[in-house]
N, C-alpha and C positions, 0 to 999 in steps of 0.2 A: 673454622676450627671450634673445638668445643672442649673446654675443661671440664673435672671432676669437682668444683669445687666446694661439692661436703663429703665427699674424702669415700662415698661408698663402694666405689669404682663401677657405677653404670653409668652409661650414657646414652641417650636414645638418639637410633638410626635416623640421619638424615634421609635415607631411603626408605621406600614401603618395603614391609617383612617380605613378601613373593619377588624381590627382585634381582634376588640372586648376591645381595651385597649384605648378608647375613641377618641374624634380628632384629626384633624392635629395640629390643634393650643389648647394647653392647659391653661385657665385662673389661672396659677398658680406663683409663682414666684421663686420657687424651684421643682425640681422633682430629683430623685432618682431611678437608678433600676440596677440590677441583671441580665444578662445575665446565671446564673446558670453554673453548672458544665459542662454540655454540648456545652458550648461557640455560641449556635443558639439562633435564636431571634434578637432583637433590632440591627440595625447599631451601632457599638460603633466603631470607628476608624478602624482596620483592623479585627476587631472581630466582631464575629455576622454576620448573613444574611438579615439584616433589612425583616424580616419572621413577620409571625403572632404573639399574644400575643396566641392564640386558637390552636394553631398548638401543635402538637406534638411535637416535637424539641422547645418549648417553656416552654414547661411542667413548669421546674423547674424556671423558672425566676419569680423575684420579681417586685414590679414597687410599687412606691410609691405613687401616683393620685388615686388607685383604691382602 
């Protein structure tokens, strides 16, 4: 999960821009996601291959923008 917390409402994509799970910079002030049971996808701290949202290894993740 990722807050806005200086109030501008961007927040940058836990996914790469070409992945089909929208831009780099998202107009939002909260977002939320799922790396799923297979731990691929999204950069999340030591977890995740900051991988496609469209890949394979993405399958099961969640994201909450979309």
């Amino acid at each position: 999960m990722k807050l806005d917390n200086n109030y501008n409402n961007q927040l940058e994509n836990p996914y790469t821009a070409d992945t089909g799970a929208g831009s780099d910079l998202l107009n939002l002030g909260v977002i939320a996601w799922s790396i799923g049971k297979d731990g691929g996808g999204a950069k999340i701290g030591d977890k995740g291959n900051g991988g496609a949202k469209t890949s394979t290894t993405s399958d099961d993740d969640v994201i909450s923008w979309q």
